[in-house]
C-alpha positions in Angstrom: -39.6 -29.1 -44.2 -40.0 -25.6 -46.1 -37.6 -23.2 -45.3 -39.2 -19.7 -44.0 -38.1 -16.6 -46.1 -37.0 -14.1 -43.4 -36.7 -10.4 -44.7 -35.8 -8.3 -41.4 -32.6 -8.4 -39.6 -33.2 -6.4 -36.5 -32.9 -8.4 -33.8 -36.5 -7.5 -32.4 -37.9 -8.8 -35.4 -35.8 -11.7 -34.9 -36.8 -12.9 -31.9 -40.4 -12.8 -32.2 -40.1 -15.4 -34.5 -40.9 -19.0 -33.7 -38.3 -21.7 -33.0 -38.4 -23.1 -36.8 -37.9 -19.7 -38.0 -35.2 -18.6 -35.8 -33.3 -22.3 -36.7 -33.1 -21.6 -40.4 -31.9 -17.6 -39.2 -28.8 -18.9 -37.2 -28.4 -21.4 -40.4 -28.4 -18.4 -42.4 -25.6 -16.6 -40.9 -23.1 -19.7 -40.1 -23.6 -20.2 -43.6 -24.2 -24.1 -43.3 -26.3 -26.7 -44.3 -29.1 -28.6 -42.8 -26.9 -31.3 -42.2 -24.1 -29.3 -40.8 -26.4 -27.0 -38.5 -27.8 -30.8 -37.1 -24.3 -32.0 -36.6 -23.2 -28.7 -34.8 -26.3 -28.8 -32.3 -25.6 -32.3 -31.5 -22.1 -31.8 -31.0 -22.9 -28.7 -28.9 -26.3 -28.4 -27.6 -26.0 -24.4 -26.3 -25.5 -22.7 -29.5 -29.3 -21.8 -29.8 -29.1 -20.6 -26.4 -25.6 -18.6 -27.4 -27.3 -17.2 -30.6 -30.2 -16.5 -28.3 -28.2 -15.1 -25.3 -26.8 -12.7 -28.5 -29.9 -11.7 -30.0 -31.4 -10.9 -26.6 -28.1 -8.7 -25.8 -28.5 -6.8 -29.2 -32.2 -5.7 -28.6 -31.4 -4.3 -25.2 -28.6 -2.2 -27.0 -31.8 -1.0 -29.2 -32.6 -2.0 -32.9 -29.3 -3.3 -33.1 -28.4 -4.9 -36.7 -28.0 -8.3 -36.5 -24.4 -9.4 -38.7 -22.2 -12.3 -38.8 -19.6 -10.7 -36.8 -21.8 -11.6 -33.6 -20.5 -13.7 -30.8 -22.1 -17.2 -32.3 -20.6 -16.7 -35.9 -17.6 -18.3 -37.3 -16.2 -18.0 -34.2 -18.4 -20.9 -32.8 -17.8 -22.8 -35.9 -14.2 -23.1 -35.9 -14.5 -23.6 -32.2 -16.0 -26.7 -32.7 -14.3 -28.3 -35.4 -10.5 -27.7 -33.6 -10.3 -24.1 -35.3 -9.1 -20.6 -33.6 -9.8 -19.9 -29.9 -13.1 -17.8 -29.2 -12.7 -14.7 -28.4 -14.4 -12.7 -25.7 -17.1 -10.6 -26.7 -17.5 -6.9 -27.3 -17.2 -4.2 -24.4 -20.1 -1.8 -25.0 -18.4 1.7 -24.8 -19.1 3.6 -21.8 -21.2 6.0 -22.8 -21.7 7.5 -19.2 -19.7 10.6 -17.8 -18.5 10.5 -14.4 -17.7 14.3 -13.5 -15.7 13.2 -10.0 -13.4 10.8 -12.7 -13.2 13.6 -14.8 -12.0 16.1 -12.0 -9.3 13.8 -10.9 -7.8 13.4 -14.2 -7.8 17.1 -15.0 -6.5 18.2 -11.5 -2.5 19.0 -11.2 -0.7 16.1 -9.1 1.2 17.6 -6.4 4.4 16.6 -5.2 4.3 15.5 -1.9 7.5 15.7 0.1 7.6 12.9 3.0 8.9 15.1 5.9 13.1 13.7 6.6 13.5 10.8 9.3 15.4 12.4 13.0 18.0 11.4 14.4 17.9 9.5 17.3 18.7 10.1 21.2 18.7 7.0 23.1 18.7 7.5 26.8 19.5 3.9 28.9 19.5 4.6 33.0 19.9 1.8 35.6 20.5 2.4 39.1 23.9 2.3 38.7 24.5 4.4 35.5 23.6 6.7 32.8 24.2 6.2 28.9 23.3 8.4 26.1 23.6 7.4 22.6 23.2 9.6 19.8 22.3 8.2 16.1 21.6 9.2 12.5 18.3 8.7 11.2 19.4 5.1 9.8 21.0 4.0 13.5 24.5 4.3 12.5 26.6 6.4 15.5 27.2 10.0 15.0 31.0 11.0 15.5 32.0 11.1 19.1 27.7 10.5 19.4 27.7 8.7 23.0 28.4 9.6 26.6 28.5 7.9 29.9 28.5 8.4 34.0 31.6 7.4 33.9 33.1 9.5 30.6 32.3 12.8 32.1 34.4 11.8 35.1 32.3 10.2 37.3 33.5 7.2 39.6 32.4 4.3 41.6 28.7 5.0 43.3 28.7 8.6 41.9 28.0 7.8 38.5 24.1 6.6 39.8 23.7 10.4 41.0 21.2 13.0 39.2 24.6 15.2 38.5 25.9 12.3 36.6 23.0 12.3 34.4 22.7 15.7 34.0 26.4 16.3 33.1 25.4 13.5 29.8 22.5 15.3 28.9 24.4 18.4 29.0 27.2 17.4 26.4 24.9 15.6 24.4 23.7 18.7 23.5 26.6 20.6 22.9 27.1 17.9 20.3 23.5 17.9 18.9 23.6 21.7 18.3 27.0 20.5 16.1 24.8 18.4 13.6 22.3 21.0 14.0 24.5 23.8 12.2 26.5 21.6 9.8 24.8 18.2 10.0 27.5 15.3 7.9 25.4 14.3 5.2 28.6 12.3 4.3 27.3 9.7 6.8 23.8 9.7 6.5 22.7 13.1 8.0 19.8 15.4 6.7 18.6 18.7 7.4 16.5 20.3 9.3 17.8 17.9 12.1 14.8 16.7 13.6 15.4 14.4 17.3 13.7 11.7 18.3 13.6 11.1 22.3 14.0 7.5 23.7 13.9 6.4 27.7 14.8 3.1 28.7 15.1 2.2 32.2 14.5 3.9 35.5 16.8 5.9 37.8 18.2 9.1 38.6 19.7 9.9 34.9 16.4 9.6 33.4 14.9 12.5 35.3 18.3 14.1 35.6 17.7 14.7 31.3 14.4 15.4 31.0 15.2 18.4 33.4 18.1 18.9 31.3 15.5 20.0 28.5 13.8 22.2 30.1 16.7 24.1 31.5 18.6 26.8 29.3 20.9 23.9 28.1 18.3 22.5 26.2 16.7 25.6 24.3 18.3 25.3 21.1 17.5 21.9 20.8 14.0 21.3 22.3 12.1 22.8 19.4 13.6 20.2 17.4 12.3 17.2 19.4 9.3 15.4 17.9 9.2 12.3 19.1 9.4 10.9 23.0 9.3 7.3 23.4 9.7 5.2 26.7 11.3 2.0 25.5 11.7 0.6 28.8 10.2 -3.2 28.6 7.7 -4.4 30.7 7.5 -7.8 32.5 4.5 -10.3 32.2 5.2 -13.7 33.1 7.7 -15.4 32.8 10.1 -16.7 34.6 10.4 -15.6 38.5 13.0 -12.4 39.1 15.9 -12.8 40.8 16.2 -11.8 44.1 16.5 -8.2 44.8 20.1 -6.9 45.9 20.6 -5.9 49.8 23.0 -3.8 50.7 
């Protein structure tokens, strides 16, 4: 078989060639012999269509010059015979420019300031009580924090009443106003003081507060609410309730 002389190197010119042709081409540049380029398609079958696959790539990057440092070159060859791991092949560069990508890089990062956590008011009523709890930001109790129907000096079936309630919101807030001016950072305070409202339960305490708020007690503290939750759980299913109390 007579070996075709092959002048050109751009890959255009080296795919129009015929199957002979190209043979000797990818001989040329794996620098082996007839006998060696046999062996090597036997051994693997899809390096033509790797040194095609190549080729093709090169003349959709446009008159590229073919050269040995293409993905099927030595590479291949000491791939086959137990040599160095192949590596990947070439990234093109990316030769587009994306304005938006541009914009964000160039643009200033601001420093955004996530707004502190509030405190926390819990307010548990039953029909036979009041309770007010207040917390720092993290749950621990603030200092002298919580109040009851029955701390403010309320006995027996008084401390159900609305008065009872509203006596607890009342010095509640007297000692919310406290942290207010000089909160303890000490124990896990931060400033501004900020109050997050929580109900649980029904009864007369729970309404006995909320009008608390709206009274001239509450106006150096209601701008600082900003959260109102109602906590109180809700039945479904379950077991059956126990009998209701008669008195």
């Amino acid at each position: 078989m007579e070996k075709v002389p092959v002048q050109s190197e751009n890959a255009t010119d080296l795919l129009s060639h015929g199957p002979k042709t190209r043979f000797y081409i990818y001989q040329r540049f794996l620098n082996l012999s007839s006998t060696e380029m046999v062996s090597l398609a036997q051994l693997r079958p899809s390096v033509l269509n790797a040194a095609r696959h190549s080729l093709h790539n090169a003349r959709l990057h446009g008159n590229a010059i073919f050269s040995r440092s293409s993905s099927f070159g030595t590479t291949l060859a000491d791939d086959m015979w137990g040599g160095e791991e192949p590596t990947a092949p070439p990234v093109g560069p990316t030769t587009y420019y994306n304005p938006i990508t541009a914009m964000r890089e160039n643009q200033p990062k601001k420093d955004v300031l996530e707004p502190p956590k509030p405190y926390h008011l819990h307010v548990y009523t039953t029909h036979n009580n009041c309770r007010i709890v207040f917390t720092y930001p993290s749950g621990k109790l603030v200092k002298n924090g919580w109040w009851t129907s029955g701390s403010c000096g309320f006995k027996g079936a008084n401390k159900s009443t609305y008065e009872a309630g509203y006596q607890c919101a009342v010095r509640a807030f007297k000692r919310i106003e406290e942290e207010i001016t000089t909160p303890n950072f000490k124990d896990g305070g931060v400033s501004p003081v900020t109050l997050a409202l929580k109900f649980k339960g029904f009864g007369w305490g729970r309404e006995a507060v909320q009008k608390a708020f709206m009274t001239s007690e509450g106006d150096n503290i209601r701008s600082s609410v900003v959260v109102v939750e109602d906590r109180t759980p809700i039945k479904i299913g379950g077991t059956r309730a126990k009998k209701a109390r008669r008195l």
